[in-house]
MOPAC internal coordinates of N, CA, C and O (Angstrom, degrees):
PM7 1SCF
backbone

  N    0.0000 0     0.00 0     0.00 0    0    0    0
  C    1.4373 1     0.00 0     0.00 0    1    0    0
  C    1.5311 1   110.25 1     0.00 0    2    1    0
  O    1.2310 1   120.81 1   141.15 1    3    2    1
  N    1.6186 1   116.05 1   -38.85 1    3    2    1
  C    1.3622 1   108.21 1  -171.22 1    5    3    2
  C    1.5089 1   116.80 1   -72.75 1    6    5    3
  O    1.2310 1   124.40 1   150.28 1    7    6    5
  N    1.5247 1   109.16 1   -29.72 1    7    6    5
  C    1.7059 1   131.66 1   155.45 1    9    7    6
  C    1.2257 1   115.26 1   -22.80 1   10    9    7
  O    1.2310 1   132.31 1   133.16 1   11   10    9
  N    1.7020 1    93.83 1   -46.84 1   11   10    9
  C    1.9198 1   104.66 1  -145.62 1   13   11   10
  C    1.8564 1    82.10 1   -81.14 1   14   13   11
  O    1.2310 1   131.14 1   141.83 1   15   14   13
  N    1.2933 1    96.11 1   -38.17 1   15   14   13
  C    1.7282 1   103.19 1  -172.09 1   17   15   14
  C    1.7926 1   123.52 1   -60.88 1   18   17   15
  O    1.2310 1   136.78 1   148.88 1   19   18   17
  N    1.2744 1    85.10 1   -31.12 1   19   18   17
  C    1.7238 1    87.83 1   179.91 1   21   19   18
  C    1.7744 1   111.87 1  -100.23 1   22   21   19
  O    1.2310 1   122.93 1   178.29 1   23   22   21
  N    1.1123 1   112.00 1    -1.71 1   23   22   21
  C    1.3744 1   118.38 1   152.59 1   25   23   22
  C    1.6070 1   142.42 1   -97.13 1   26   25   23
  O    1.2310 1   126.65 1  -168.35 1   27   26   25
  N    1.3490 1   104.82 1    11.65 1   27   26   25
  C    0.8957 1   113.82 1  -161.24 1   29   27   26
  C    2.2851 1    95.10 1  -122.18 1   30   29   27
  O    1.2310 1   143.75 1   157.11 1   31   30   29
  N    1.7661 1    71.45 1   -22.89 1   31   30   29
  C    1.7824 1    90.33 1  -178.57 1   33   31   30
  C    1.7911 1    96.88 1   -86.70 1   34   33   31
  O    1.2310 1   110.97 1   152.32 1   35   34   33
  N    1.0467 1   134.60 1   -27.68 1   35   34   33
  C    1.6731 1   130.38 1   179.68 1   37   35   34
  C    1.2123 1   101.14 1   -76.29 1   38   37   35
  O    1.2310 1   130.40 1   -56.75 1   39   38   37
  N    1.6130 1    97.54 1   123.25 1   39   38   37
  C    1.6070 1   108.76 1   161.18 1   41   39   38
  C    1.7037 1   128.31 1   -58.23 1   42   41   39
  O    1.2310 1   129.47 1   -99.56 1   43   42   41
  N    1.0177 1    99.35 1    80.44 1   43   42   41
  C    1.6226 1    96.72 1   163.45 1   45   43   42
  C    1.5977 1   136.29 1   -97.62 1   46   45   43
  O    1.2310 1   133.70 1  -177.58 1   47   46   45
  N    1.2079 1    91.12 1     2.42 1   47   46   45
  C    1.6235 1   105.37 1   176.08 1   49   47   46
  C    1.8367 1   122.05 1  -155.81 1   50   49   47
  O    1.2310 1   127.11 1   -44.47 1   51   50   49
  N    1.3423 1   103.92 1   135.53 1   51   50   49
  C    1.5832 1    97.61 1   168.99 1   53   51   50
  C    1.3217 1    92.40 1   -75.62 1   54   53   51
  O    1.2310 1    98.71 1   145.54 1   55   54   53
  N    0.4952 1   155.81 1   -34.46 1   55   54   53
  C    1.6535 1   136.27 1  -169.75 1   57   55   54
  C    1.4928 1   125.39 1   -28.13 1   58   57   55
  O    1.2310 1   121.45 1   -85.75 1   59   58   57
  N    1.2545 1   114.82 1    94.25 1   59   58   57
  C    1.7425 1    93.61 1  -170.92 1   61   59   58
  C    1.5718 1   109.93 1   -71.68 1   62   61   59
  O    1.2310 1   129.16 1   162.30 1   63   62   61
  N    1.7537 1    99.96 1   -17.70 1   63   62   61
  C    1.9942 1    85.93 1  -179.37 1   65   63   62
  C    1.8786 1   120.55 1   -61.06 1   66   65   63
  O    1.2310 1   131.08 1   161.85 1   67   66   65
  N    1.8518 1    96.22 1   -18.15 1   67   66   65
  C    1.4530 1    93.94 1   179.34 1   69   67   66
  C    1.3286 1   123.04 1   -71.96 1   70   69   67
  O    1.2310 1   136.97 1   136.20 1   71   70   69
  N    1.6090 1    84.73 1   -43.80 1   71   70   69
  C    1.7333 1   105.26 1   165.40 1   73   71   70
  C    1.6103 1   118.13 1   -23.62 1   74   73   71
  O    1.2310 1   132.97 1   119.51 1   75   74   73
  N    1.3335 1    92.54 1   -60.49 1   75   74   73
  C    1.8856 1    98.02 1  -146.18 1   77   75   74
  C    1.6313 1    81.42 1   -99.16 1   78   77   75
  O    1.2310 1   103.67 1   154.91 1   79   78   77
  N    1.3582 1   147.66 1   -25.09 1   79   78   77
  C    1.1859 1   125.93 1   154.53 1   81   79   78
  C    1.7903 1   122.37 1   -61.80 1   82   81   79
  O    1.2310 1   105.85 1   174.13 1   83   82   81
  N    1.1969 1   143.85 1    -5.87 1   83   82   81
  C    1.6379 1   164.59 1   139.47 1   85   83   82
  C    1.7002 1    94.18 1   -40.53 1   86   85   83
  O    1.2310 1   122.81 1   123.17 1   87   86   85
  N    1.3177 1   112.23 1   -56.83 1   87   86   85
  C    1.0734 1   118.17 1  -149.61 1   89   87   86
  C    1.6077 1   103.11 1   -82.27 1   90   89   87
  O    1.2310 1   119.58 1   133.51 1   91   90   89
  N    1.3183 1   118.40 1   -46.49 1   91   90   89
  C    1.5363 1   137.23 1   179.99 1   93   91   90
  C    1.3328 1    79.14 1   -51.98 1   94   93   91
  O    1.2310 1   113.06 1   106.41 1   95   94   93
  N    1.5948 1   130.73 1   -73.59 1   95   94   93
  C    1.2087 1   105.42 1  -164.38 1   97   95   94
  C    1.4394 1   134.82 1   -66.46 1   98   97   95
  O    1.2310 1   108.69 1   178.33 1   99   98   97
  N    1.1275 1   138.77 1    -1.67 1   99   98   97
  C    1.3281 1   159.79 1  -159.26 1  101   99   98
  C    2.0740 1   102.15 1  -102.28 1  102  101   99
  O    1.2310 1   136.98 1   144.75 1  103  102  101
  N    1.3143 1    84.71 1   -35.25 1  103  102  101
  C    1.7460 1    99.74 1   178.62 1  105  103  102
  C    1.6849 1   107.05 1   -75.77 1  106  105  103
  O    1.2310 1   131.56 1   124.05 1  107  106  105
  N    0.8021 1    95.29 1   -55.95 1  107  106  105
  C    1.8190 1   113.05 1   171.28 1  109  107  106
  C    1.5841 1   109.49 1   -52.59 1  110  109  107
  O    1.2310 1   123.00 1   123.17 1  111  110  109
  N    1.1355 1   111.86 1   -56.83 1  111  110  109
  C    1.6544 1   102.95 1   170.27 1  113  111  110
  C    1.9630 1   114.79 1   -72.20 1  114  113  111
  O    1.2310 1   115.56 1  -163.33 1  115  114  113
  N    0.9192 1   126.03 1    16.67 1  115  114  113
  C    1.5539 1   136.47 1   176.00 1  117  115  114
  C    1.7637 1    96.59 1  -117.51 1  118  117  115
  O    1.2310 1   121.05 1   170.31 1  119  118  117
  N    1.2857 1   115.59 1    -9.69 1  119  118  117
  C    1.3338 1    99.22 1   179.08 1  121  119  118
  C    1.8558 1   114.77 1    95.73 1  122  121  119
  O    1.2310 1   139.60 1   175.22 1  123  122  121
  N    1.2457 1    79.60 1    -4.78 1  123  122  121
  C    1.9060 1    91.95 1   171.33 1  125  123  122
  C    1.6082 1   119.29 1   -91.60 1  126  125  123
  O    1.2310 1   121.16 1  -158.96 1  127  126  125
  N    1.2788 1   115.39 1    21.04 1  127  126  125
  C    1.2490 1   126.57 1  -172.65 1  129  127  126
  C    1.3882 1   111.12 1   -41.09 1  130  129  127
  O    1.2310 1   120.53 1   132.12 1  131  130  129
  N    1.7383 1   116.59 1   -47.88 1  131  130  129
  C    1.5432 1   120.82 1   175.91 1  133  131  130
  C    1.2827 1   138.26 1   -46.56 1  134  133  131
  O    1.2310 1   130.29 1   164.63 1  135  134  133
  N    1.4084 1    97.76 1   -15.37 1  135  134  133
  C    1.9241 1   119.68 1   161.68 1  137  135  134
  C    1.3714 1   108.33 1   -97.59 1  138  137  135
  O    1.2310 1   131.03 1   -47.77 1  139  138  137
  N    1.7106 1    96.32 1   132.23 1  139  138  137
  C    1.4633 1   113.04 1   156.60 1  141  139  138
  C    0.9708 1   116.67 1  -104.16 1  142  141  139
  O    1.2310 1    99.11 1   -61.20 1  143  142  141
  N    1.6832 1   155.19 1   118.80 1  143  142  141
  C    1.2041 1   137.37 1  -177.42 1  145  143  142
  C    1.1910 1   115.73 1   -86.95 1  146  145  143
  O    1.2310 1   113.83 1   150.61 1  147  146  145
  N    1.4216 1   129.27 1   -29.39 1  147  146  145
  C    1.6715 1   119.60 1   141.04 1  149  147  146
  C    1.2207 1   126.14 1   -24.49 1  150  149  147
  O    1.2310 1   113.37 1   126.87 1  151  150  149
  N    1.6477 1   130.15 1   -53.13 1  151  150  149
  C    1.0901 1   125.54 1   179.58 1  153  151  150
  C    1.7381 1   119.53 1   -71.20 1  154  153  151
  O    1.2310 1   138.23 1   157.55 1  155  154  153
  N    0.9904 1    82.27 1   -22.45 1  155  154  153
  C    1.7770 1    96.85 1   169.51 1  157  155  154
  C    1.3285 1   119.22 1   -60.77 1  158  157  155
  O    1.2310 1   122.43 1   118.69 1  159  158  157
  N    1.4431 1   112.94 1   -61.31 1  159  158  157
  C    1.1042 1   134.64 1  -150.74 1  161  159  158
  C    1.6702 1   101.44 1   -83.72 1  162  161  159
  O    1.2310 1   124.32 1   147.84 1  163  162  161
  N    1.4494 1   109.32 1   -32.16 1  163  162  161
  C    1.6343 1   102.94 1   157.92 1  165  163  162
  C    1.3007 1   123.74 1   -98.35 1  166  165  163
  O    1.2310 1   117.06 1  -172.76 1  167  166  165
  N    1.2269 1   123.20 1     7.24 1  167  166  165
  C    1.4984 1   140.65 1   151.66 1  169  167  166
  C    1.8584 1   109.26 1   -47.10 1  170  169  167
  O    1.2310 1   131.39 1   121.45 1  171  170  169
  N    1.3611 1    95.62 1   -58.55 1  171  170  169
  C    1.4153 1    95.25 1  -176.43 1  173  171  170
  C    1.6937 1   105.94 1  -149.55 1  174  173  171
  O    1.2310 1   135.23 1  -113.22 1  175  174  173
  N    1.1314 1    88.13 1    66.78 1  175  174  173
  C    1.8297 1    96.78 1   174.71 1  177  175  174
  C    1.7331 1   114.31 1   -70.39 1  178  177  175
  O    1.2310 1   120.91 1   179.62 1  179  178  177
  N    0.8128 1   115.87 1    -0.38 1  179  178  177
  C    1.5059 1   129.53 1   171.55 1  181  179  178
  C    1.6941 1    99.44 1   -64.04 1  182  181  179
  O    1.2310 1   132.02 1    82.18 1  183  182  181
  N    1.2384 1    94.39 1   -97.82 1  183  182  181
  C    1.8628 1   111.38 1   160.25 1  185  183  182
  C    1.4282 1   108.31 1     3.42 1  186  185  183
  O    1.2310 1   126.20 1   101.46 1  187  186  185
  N    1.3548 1   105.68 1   -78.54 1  187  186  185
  C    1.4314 1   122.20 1  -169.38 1  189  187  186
  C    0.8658 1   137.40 1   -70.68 1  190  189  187
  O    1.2310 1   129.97 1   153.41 1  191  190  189
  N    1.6271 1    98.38 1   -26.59 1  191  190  189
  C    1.7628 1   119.11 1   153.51 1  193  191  190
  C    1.8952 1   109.87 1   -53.20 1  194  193  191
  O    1.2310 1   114.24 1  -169.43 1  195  194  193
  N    1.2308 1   128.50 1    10.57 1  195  194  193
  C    1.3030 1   116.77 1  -167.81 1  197  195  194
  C    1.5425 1    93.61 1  -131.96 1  198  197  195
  O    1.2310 1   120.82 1   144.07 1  199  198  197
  N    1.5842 1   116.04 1   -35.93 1  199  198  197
  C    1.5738 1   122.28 1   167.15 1  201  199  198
  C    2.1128 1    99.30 1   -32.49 1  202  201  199
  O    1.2310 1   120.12 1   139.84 1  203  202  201
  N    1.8523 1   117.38 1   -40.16 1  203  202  201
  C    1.3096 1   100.60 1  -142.84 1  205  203  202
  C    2.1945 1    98.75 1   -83.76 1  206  205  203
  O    1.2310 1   120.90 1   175.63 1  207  206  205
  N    1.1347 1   115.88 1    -4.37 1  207  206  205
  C    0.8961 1   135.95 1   164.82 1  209  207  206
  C    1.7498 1   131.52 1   -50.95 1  210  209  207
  O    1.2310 1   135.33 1   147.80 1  211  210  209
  N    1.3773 1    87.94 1   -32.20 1  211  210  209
  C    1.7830 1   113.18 1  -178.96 1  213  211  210
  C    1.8233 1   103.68 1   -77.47 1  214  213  211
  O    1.2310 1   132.48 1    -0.24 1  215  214  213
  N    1.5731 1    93.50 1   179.76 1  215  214  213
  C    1.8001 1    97.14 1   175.84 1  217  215  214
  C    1.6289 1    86.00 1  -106.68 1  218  217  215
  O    1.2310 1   114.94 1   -56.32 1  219  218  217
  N    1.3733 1   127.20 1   123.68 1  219  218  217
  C    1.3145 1   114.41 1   179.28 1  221  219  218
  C    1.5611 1   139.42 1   -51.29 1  222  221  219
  O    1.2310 1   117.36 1   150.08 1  223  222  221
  N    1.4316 1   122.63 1   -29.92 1  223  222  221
  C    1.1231 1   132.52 1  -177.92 1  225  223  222
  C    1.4845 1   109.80 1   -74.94 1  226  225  223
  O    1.2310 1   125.08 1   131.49 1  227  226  225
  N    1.5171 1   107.86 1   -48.51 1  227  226  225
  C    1.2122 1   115.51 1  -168.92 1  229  227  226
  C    1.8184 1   120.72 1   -62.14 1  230  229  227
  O    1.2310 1   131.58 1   159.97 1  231  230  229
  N    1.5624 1    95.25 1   -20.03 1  231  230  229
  C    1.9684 1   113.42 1   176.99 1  233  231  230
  C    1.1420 1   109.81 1  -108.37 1  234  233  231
  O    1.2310 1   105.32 1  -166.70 1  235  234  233
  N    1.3903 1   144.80 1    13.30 1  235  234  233
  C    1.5077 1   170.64 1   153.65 1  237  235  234
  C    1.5933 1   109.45 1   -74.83 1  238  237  235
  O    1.2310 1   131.28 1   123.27 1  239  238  237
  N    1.7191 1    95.84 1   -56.73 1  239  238  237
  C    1.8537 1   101.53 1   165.73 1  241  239  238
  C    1.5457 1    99.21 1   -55.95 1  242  241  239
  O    1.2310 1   120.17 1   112.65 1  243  242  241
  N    1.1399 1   117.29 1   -67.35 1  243  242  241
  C    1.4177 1   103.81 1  -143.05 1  245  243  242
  C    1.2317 1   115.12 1   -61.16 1  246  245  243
  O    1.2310 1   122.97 1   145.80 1  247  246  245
  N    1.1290 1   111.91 1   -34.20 1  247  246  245
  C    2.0411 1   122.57 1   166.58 1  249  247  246
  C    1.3897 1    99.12 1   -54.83 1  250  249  247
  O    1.2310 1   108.79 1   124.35 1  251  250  249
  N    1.2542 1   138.58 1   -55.65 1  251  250  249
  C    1.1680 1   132.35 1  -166.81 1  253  251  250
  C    1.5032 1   106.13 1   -84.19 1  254  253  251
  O    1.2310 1   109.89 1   173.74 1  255  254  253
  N    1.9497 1   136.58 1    -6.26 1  255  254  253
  C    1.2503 1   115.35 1   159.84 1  257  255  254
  C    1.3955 1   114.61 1   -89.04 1  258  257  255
  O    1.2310 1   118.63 1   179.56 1  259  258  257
  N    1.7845 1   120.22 1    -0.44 1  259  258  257
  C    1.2925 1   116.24 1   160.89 1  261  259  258
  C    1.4830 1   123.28 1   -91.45 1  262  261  259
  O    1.2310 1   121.78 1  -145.29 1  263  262  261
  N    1.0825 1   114.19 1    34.71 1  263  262  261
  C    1.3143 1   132.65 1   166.29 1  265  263  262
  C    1.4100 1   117.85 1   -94.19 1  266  265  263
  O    1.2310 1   122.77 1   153.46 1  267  266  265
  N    1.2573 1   112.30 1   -26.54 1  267  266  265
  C    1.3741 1   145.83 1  -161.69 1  269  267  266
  C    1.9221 1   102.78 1   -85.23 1  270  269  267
  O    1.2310 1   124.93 1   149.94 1  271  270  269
  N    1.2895 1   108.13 1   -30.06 1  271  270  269
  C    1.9719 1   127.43 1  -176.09 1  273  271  270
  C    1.4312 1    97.21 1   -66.85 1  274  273  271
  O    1.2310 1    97.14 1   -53.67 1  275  274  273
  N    1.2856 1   158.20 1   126.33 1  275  274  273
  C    1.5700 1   153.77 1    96.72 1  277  275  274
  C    1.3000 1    92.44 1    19.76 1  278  277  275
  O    1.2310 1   107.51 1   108.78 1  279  278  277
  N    1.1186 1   140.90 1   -71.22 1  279  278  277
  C    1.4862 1   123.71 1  -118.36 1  281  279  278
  C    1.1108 1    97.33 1   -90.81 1  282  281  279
  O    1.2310 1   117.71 1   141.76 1  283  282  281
  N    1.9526 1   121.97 1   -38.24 1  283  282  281
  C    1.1581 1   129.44 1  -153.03 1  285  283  282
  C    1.8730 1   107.67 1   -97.03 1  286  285  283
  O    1.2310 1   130.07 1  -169.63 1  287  286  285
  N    1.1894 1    98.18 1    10.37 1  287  286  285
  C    1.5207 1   102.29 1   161.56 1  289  287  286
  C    1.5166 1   141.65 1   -66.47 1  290  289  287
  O    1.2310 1   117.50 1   176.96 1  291  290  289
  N    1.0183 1   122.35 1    -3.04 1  291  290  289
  C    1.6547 1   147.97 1   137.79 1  293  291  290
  C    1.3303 1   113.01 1   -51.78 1  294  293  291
  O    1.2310 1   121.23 1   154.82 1  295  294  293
  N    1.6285 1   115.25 1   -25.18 1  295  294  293
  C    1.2320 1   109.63 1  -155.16 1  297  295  294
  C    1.7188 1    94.07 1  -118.76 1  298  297  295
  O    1.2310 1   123.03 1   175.50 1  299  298  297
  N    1.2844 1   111.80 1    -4.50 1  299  298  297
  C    1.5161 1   109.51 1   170.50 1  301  299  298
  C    1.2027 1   133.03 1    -3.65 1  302  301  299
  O    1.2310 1   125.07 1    87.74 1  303  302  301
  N    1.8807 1   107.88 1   -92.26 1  303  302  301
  C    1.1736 1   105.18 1   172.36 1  305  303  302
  C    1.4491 1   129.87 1   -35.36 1  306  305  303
  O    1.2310 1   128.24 1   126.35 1  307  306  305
  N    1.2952 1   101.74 1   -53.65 1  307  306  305
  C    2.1290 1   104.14 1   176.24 1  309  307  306
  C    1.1113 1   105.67 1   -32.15 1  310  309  307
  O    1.2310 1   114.64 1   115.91 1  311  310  309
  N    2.0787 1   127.77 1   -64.09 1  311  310  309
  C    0.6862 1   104.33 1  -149.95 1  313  311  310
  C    1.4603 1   108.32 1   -94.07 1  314  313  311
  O    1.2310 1   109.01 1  -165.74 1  315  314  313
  N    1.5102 1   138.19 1    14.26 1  315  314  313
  C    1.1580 1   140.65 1   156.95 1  317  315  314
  C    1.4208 1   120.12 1   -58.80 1  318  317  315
  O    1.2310 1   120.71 1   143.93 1  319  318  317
  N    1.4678 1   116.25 1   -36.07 1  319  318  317
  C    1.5243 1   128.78 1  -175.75 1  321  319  318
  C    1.5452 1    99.52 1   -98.52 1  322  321  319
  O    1.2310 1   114.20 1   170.92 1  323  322  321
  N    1.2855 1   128.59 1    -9.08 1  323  322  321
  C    1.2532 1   120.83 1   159.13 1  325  323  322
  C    2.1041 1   126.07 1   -81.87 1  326  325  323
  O    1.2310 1   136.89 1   157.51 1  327  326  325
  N    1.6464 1    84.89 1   -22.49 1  327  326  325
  C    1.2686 1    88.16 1  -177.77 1  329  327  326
  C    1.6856 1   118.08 1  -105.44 1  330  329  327
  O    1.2310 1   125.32 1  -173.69 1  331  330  329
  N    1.4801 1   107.39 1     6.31 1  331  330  329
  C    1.6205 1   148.63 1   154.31 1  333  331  330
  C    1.6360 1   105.77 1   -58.10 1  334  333  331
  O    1.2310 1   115.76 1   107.40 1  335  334  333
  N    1.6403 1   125.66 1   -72.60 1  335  334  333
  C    1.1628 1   165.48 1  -165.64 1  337  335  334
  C    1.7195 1    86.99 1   -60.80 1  338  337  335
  O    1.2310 1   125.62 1    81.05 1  339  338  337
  N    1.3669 1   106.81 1   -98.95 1  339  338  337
  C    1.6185 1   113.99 1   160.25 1  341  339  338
  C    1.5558 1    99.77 1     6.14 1  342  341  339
  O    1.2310 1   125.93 1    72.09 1  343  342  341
  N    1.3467 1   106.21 1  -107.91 1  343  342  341
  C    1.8476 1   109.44 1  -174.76 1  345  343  342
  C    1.1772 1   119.40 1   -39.15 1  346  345  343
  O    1.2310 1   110.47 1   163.14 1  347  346  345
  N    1.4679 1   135.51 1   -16.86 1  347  346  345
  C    1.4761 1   148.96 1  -175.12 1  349  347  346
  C    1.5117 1   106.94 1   -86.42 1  350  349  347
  O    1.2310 1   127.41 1   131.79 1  351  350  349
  N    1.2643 1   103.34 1   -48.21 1  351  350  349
  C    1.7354 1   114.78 1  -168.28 1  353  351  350
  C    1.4540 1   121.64 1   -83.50 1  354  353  351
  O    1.2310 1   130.73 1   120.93 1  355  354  353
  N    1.3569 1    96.91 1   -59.07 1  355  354  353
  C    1.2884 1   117.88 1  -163.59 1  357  355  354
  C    1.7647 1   102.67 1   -63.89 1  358  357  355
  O    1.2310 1   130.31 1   -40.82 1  359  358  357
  N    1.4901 1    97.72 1   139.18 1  359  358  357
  C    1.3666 1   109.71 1   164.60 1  361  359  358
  C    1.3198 1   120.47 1  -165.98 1  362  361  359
  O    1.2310 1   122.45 1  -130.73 1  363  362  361
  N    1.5346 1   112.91 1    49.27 1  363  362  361
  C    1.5082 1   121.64 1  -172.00 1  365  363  362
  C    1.5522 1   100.46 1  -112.82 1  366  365  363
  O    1.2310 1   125.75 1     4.26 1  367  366  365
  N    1.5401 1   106.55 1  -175.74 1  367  366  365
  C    1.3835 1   102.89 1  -179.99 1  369  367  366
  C    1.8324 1   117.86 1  -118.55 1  370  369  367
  O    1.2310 1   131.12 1  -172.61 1  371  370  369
  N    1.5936 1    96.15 1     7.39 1  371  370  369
  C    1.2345 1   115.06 1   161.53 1  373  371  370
  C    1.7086 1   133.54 1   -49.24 1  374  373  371
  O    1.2310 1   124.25 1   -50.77 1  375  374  373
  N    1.0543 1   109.46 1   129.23 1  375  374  373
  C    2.3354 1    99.12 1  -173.29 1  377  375  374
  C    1.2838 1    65.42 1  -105.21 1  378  377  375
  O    1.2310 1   128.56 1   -24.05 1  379  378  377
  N    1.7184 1   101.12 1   155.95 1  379  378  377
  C    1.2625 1   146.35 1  -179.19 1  381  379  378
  C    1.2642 1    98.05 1   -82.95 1  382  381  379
  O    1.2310 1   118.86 1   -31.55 1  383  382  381
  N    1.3782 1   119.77 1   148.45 1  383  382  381
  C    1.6255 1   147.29 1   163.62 1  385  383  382
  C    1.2017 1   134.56 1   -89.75 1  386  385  383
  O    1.2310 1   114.41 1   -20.97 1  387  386  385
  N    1.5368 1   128.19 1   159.03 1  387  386  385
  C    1.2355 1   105.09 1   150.05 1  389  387  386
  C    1.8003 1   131.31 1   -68.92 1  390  389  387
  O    1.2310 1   114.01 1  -172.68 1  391  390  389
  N    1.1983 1   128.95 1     7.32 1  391  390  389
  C    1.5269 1   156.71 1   149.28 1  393  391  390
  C    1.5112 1   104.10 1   -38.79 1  394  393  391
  O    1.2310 1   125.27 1   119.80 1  395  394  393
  N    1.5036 1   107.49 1   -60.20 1  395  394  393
  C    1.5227 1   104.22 1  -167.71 1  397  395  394
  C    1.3947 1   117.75 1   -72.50 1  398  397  395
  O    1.2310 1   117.89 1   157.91 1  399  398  397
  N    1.7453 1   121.61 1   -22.09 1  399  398  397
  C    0.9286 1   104.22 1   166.08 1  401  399  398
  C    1.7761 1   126.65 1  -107.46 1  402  401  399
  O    1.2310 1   133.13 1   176.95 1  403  402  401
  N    1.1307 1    92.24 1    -3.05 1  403  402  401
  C    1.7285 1   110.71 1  -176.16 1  405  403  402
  C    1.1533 1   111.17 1  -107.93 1  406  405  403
  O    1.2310 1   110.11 1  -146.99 1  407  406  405
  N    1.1975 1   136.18 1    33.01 1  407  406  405
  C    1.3196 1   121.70 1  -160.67 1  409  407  406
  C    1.6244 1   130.14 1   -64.76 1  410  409  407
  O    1.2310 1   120.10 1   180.00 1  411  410  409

């Protein structure tokens, strides 16, 4: 598993379809199998087209410090595969706002 993990983490491709298929699988072994992030990601590639704009780590936190809210715990998974997506997408030099999540 840790194999599967550190190969899946080496860049060997721009490809984000390899990418975010690495990742589907990585979700699937956590028991998140019910997400595809492919299907996501052409679900609403618009959206996500704006994730690539960000600095990735820094909009990854913030999904992952709203994980951290009571309320928004229903909303978990989203924001796990959003803050998945984040590290996948993003490659700008922009820090995230309160905009990105409040808009």
């Amino acid at each position: 598993m840790l194999a599967m993990l550190e190969a899946a983490m080496e860049p060997k491709s721009s490809d984000t379809e390899t990418l975010l298929e690495k990742m589907s699988e990585l979700l699937a072994m956590a028991g998140l199998g019910g997400i595809n992030l492919e299907t996501v990601s052409a679900e609403h590639e618009a959206a996500l087209r704006k994730l690539a704009q960000f600095q990735p780590v820094q909009l990854a936190a913030v999904f992952g410090g709203l994980l951290t809210q009571p309320v928004l715990q229903a909303n978990c998974v989203r924001l796990e595969a959003l803050a998945h997506l984040s590290l996948a997408l993003g490659n700008g030099p922009t820090k995230p706002s309160a905009k990105v999540t409040c808009p």
